[in-house]
DRENDRENZA-844620 format. One record per residue: x, y, z of N, C-alpha, C, O, CB in turn; residue number from 0. Coordinates in steps of 0.02 Angstrom, whole numbers, plus 50000, padded with zeros to 5 digits. Glycine has a CB too. Layout:
REM residues N
((X, Y, Z), (X, Y, Z), (X, Y, Z), (X, Y, Z), (X, Y, Z), NUM)
...
END
This chain:
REM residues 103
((59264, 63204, 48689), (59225, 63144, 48693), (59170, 63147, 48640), (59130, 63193, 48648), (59195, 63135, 48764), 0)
((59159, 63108, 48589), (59116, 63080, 48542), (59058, 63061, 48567), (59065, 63022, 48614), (59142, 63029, 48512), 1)
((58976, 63081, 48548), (58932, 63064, 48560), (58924, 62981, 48521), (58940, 62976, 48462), (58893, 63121, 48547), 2)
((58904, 62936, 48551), (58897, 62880, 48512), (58830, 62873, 48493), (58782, 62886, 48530), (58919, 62823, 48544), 3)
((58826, 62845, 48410), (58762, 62834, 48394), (58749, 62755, 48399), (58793, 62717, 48379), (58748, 62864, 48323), 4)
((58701, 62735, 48420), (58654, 62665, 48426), (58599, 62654, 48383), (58549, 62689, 48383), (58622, 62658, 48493), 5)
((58610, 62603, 48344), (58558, 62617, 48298), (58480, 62615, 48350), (58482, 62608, 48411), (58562, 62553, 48230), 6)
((58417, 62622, 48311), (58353, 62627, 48336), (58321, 62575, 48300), (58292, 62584, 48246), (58321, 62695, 48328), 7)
((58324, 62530, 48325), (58269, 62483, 48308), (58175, 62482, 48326), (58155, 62504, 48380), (58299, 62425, 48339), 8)
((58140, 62461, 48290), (58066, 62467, 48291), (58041, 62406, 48352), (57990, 62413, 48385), (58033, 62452, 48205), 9)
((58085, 62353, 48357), (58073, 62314, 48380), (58081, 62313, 48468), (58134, 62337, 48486), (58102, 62277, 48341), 10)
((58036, 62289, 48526), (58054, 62296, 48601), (58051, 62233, 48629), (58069, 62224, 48687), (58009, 62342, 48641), 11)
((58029, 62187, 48592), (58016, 62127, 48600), (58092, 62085, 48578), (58115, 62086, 48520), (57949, 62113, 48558), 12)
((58120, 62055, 48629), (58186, 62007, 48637), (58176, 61939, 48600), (58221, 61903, 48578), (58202, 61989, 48719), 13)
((58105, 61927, 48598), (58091, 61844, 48551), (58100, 61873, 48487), (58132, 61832, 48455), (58000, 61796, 48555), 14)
((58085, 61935, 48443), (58081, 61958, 48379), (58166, 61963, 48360), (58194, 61965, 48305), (58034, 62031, 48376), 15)
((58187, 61965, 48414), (58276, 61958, 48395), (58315, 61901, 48401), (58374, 61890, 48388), (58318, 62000, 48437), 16)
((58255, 61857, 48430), (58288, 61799, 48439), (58267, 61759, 48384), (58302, 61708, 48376), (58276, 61770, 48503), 17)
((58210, 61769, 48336), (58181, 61730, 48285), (58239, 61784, 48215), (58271, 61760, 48168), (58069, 61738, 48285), 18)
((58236, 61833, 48227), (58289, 61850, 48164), (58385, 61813, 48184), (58429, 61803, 48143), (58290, 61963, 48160), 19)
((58388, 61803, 48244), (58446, 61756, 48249), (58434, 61710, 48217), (58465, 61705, 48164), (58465, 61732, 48307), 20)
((58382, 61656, 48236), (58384, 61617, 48207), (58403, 61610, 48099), (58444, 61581, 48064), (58327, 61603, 48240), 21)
((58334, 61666, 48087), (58331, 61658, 48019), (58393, 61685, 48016), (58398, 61682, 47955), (58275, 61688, 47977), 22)
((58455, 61715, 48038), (58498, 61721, 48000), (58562, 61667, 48009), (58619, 61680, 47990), (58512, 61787, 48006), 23)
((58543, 61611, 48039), (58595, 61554, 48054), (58595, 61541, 47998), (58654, 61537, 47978), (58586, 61496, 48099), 24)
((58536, 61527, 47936), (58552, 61504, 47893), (58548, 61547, 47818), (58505, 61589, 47803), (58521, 61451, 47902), 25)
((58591, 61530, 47786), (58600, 61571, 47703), (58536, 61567, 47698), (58507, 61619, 47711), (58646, 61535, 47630), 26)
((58489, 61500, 47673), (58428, 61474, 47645), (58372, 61499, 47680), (58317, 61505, 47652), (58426, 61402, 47645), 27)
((58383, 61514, 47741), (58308, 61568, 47760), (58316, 61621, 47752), (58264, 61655, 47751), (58279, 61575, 47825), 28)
((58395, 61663, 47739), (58379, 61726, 47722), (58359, 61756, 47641), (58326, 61802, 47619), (58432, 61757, 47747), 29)
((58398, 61706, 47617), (58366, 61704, 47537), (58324, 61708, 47533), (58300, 61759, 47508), (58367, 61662, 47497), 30)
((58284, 61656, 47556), (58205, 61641, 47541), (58177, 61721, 47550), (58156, 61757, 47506), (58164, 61577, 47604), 31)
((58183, 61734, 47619), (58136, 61790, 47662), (58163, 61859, 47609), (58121, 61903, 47606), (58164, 61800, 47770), 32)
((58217, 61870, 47575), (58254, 61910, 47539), (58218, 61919, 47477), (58197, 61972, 47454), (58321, 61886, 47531), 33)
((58212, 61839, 47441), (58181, 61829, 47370), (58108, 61843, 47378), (58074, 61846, 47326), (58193, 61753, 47338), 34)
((58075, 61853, 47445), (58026, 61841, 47439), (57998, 61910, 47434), (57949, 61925, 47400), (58009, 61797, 47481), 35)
((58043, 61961, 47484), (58029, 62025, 47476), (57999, 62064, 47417), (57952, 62103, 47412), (58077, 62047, 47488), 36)
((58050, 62035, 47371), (58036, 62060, 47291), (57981, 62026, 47260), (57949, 62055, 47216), (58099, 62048, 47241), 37)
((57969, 61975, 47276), (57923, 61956, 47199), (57888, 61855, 47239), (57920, 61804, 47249), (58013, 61946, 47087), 38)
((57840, 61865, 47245), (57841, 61793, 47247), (57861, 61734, 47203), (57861, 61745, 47142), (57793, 61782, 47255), 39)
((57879, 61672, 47225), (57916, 61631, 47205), (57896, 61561, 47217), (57849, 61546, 47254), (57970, 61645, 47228), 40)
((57940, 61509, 47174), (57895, 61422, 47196), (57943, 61401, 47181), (57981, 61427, 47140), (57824, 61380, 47157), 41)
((57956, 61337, 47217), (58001, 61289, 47244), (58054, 61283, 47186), (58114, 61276, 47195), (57964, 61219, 47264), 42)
((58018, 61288, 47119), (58077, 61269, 47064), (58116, 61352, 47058), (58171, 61358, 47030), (58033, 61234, 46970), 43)
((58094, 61387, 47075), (58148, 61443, 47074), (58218, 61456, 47127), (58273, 61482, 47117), (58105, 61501, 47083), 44)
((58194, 61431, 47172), (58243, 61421, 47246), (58286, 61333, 47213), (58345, 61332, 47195), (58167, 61407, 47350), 45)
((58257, 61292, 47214), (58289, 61242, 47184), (58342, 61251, 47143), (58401, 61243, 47158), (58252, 61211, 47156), 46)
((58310, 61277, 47065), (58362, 61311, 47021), (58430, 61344, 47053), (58488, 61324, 47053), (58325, 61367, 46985), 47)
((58400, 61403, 47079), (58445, 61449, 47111), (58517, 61428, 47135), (58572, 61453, 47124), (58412, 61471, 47166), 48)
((58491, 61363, 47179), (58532, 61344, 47264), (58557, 61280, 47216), (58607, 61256, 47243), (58467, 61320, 47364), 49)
((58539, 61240, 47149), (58551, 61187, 47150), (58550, 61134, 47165), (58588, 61090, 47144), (58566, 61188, 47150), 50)
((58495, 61125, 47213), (58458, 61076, 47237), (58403, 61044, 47229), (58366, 61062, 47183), (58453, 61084, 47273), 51)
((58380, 60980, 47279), (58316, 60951, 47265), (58274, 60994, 47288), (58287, 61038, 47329), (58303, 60886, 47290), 52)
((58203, 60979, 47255), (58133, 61011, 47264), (58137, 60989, 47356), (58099, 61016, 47396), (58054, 60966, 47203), 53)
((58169, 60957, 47370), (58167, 60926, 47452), (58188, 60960, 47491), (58165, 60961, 47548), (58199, 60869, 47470), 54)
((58236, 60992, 47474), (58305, 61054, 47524), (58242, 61104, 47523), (58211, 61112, 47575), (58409, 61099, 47468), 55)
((58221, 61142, 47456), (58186, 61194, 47483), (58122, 61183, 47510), (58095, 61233, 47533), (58181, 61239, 47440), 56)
((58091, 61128, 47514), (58035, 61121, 47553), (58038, 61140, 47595), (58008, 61189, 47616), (58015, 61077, 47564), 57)
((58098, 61088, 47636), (58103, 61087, 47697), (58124, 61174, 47745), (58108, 61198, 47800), (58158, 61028, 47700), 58)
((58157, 61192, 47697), (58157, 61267, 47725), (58117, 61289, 47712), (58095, 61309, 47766), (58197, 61311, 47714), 59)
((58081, 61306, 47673), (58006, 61340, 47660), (57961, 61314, 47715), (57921, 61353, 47740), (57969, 61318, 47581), 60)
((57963, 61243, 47739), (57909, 61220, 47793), (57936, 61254, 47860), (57898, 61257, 47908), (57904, 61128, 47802), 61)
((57991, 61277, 47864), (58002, 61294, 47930), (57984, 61367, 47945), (57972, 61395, 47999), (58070, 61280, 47947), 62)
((57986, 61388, 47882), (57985, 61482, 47901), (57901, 61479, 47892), (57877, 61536, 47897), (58038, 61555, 47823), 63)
((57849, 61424, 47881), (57792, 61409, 47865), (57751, 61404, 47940), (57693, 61422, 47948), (57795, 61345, 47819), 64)
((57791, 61378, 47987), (57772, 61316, 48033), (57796, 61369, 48099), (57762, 61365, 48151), (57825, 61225, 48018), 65)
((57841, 61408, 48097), (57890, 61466, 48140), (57910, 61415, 48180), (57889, 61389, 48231), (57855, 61539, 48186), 66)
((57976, 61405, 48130), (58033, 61367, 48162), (58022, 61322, 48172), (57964, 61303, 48164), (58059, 61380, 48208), 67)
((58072, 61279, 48196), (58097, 61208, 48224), (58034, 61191, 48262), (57985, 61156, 48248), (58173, 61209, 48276), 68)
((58050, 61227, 48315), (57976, 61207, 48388), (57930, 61244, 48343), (57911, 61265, 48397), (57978, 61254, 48497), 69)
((57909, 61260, 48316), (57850, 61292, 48286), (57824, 61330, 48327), (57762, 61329, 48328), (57802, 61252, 48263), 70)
((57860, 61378, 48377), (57843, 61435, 48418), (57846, 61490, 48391), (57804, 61532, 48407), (57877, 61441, 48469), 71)
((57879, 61499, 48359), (57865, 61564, 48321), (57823, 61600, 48263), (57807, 61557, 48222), (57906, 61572, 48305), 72)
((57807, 61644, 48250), (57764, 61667, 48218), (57792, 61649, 48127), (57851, 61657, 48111), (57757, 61746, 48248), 73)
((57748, 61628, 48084), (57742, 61606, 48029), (57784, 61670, 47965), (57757, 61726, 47962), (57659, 61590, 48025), 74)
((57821, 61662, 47936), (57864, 61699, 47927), (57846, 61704, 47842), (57862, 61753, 47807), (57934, 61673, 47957), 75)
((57807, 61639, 47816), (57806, 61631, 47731), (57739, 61612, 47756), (57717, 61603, 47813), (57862, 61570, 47675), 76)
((57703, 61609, 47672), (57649, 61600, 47685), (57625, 61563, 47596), (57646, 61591, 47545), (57617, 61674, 47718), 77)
((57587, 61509, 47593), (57572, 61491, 47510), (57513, 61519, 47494), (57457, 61508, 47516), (57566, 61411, 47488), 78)
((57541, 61574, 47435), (57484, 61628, 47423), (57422, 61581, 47365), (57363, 61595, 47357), (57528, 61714, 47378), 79)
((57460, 61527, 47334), (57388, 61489, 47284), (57386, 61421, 47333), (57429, 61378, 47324), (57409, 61463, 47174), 80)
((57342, 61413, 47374), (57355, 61354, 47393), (57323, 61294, 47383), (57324, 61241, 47413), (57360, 61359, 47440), 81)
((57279, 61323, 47311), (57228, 61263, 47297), (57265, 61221, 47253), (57254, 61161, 47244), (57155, 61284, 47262), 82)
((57319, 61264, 47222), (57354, 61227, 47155), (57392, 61173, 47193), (57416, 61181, 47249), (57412, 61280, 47103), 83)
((57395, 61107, 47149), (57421, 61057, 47176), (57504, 61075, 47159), (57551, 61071, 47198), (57386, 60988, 47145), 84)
((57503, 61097, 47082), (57589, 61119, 47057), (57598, 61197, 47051), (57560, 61246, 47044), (57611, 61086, 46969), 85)
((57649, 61190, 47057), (57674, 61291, 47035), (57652, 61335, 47087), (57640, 61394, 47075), (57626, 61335, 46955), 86)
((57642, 61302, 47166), (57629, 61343, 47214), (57651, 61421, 47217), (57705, 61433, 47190), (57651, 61312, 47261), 87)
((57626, 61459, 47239), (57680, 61521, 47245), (57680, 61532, 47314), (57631, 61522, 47350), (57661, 61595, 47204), 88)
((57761, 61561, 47344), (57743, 61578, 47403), (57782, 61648, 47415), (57829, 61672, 47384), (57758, 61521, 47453), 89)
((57747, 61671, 47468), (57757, 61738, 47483), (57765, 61766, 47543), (57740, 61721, 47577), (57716, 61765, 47463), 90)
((57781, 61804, 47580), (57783, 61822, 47642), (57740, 61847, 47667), (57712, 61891, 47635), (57820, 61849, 47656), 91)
((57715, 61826, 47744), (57669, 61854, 47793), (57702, 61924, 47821), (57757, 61948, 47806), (57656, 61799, 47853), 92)
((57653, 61949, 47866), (57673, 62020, 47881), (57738, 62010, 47915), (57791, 62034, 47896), (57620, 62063, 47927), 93)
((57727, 61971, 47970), (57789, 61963, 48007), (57860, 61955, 47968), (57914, 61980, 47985), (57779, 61903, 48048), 94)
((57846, 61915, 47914), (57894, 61909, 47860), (57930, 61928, 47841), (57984, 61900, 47835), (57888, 61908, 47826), 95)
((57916, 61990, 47823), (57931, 62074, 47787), (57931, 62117, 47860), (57978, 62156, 47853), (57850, 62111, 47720), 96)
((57918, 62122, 47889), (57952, 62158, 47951), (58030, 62115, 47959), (58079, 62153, 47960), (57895, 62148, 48032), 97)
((58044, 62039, 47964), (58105, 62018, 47968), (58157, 62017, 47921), (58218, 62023, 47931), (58100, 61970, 47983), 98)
((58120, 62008, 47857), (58131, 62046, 47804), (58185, 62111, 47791), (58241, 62125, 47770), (58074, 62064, 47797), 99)
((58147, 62129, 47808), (58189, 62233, 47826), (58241, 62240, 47869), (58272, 62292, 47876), (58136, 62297, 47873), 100)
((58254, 62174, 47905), (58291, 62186, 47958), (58364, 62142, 47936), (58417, 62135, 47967), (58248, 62161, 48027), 101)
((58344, 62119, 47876), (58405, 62072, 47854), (58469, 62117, 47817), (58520, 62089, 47797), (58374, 62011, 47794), 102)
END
């Protein structure tokens, strides 16, 4: 009989697995939370990327902004210049990069 290994997660909290379900329903939040790991970024880089309007990535950027749909969850991105009207940059909050790591 084989001892089985389980991985060890950091996490004990069941909502922190239920908000990385979520971000992983979609390609576009894990990108984001992925791209963001490395290097901060602004709307025309995700646009470029994905091929889309400045509108698609808003709207995902506002949600990982807002934590989620119901906006119950904890804020996942964060706009690191937020005085600039153009060339925002955004970047991840702590929570972010903890979900981040887990992708």
């Amino acid at each position: 009989m084989s001892d089985s290994v389980f991985p060890v997660y950091e996490w004990d909290d069941p909502d922190k697995y239920e908000l990385l379900a979520w971000v992983k329903a979609s390609e576009r939040r894990v990108d984001i939370l992925t791209s963001l790991a490395d290097a901060p970024k602004n709307t025309n880089d995700f646009a470029d990327q994905w091929g889309v309007e400045l509108e698609t990535v808003r709207y995902h950027l506002n949600q990982l902004q807002q934590g989620g749909p119901e906006g119950d969850a904890p804020a996942l991105v964060q706009i690191l210049t937020p005085d600039r009207q153009q060339y925002r940059l955004y970047g991840l909050t702590e929570d972010g990069a903890k979900v981040a790591e887990m992708l």
